[in-house]
Each structure stands twice: as structure tokens, then as C-alpha cells.
C-alpha positions in Angstrom: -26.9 -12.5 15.0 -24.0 -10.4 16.8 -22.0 -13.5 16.9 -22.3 -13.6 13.1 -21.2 -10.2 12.9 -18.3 -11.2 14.8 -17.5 -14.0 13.2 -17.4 -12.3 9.8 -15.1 -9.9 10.9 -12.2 -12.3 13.1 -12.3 -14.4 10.0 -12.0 -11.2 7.6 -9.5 -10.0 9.2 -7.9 -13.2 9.6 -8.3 -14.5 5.9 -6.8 -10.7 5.1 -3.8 -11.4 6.8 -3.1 -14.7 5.8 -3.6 -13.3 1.6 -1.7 -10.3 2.6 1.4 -12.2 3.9 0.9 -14.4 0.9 1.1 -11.6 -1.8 4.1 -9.7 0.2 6.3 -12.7 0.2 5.6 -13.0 -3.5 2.9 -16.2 -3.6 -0.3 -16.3 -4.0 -3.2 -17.8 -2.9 -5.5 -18.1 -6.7 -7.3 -16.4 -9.2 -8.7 -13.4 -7.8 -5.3 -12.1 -5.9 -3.6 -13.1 -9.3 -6.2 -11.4 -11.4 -5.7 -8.2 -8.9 -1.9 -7.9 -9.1 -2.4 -8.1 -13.4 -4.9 -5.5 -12.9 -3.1 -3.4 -10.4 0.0 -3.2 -13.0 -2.1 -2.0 -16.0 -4.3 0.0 -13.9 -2.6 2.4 -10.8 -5.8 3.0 -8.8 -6.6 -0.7 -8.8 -5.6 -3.0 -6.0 -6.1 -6.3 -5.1 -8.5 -5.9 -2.5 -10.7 -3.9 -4.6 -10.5 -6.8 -7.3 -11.6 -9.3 -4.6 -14.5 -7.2 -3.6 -15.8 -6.9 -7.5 -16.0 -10.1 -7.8 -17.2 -11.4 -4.4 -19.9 -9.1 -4.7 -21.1 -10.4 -7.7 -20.7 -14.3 -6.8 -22.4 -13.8 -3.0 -25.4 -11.6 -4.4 -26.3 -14.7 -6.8 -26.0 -16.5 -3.9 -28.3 -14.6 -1.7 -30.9 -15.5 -5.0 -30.2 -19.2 -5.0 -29.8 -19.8 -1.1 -30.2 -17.8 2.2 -30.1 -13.7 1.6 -28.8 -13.5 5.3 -26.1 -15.6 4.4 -25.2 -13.5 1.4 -24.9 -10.4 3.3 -23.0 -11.9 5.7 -20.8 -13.6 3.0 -20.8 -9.5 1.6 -19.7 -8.5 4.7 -16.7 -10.8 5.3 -15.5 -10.1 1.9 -15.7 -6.5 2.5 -13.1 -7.3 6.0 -10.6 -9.2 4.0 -10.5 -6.8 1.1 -9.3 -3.9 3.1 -7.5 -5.9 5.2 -5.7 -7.9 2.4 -4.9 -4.0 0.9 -3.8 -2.6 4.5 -1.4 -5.8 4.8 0.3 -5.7 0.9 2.2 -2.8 1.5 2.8 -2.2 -2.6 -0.7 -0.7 -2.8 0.1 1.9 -0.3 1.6 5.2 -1.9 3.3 7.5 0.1 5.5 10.8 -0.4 9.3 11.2 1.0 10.5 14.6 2.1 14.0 14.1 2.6 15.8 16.6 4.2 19.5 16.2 4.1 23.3 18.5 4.3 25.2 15.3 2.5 24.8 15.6 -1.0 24.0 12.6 -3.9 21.5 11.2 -2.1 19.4 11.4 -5.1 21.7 8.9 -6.4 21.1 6.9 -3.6 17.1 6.9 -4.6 17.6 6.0 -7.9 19.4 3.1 -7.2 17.4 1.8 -4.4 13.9 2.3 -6.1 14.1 3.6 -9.4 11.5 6.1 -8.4 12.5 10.0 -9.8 13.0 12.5 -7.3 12.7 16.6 -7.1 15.7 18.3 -5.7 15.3 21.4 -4.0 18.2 23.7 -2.4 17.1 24.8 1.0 18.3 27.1 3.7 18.0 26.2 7.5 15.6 28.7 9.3 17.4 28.1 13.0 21.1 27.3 11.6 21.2 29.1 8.5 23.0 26.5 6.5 22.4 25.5 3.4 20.3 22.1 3.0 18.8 19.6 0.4 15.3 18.9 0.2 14.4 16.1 -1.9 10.7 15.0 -2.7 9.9 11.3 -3.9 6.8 9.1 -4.2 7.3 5.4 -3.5 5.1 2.7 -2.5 5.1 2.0 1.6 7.3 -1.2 1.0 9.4 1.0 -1.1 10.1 3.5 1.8 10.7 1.0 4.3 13.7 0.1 2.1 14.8 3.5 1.3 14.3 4.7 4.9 17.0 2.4 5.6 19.4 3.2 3.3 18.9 6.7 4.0 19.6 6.1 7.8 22.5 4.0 7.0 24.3 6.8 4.5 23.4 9.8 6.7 23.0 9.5 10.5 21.3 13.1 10.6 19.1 12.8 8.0 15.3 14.0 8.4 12.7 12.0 7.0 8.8 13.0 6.3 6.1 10.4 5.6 2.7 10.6 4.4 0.4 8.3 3.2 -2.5 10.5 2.0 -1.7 11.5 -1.0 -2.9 11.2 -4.6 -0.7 10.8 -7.4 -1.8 12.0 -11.2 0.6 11.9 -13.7 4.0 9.3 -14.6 4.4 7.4 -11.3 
């Protein structure tokens, strides 16, 4: 039994990787990662892991009625692995928020170009220097940021950058 354990979750997170490479160099591996990125564009709290899951769950728990109900739980369990590894590994259904803390000025420009994602402007003042400094708040997705960081980076040497990833977004992302 442990080794099944095992098993399902090497070949979880295996299977997860292989999809998740798939979908972030624009393929695809079949019906349900195609049905999840459809989904995932209509609906923002969908992803494509969470697609795999619905329906895996309902194919392997017929199958633990027809065959073997330890093999459909194991079946359950793998399914489970991949999903969240498949989501973990396609960086677009990762949201994060972008404090960008800046002196140079348009780098809002620079944000709208890159990602086409709005962005709040705030004028701030520096609490040790005293100078006058640009905050700017943006939510992109994680493969989003990995682009933008480098722009930023590339644009301003000096520029300060704040990630986070746990956020919740309501409203016009």
C-alpha cells in the first residue's frame, strides 16, 4: 500500500509537470486541459487544474463502481497530485500584485505596454531620504511579472519591486 501512495504521487507530480510545460509553451495535451483554458477565459476563478479534477472525479468514482474501489481512490488521489501540480507549473493561473516603487517617472507607460494590465499611481515621499517617489500598484498574472520585472530592471537599475501571490482580485481584472 505505501508504495501505491508513492507511486500516485511521483507520477502526479510527474504527469503535472509534463501538462504544465505543455500548456506554458502554448500546446496541449487534449480535452480536459483544452476544456480548462476555455473555461478559465470565461470564468477568472477557474483553472485548468481545477477542470481536470471535476472531471477525473467523476470518471474514477464510476470506476471505483465498475472495478476495484481501491483502485479508484488511488486513481482520485493521483488526479488530485497532477491538478495542483499542473496549476503550480502554468504560471497564467497564478495572480499576483506589483508594488513598484520607483524616482524615474512613465513607468506606467512602461506597464501598459508590456502587459496591458492598468495600474494605480501614487506620489510618495521617502521616509529616510525625503525625496519624492512613485508608487505604482498592478495586478498581473506570475508569467506576466516575470516579464515586467524585467523590463522594470532593465529601464530603472534602482527600482524596488514587491511581490505577492496571495491575493484575491474582485472586480475588472
Amino acid at each position: 500500500m505505501p508504495e501505491n501512495i508513492t507511486a500516485c504521487i511521483a507520477g502526479g507530480v510527474l504527469c503535472g509537470i509534463g501538462a504544465g510545460i505543455t500548456l506554458l509553451s502554448k500546446g496541449s495535451g487534449g480535452g480536459e486541459e483544452i476544456l480548462g483554458l476555455l473555461l478559465m477565459q470565461k470564468y477568472k476563478s477557474m483553472s485548468v487544474g481545477k477542470i481536470f479534477n471535476i472531471i477525473n472525479v467523476f470518471v474514477f468514482t464510476t470506476c471505483m463502481y465498475i472495478y476495484d474501489i481501491s483502485a479508484g481512490v488511488y486513481s482520485i488521489f493521483f488526479a488530485v497530485v497532477t491538478a495542483v501540480v499542473i496549476d503550480r507549473v502554468h504560471l497564467q493561473n497564478i495572480t499576483m500584485t506589483m508594488l513598484i516603487i520607483s524616482k524615474k517617472e512613465q513607468l506606467e507607460d512602461l506597464i501598459f505596454k508590456a502587459v496591458h494590465r492598468g495600474v494605480t499611481k501614487i506620489k510618495g515621499i521617502g521616509a529616510y531620504s525625503g525625496e519624492e517617489t512613485n508608487i505604482l500598484l498592478t495586478v498581473v498574472s506570475k508569467d506576466e511579472a516575470l516579464i515586467l520585472r524585467k523590463i522594470l530592471c532593465d529601464y530603472d537599475e534602482n527600482v524596488f519591486i514587491i511581490e505577492d501571490e496571495s491575493i484575491n482580485v474582485v472586480g475588472n481584472f
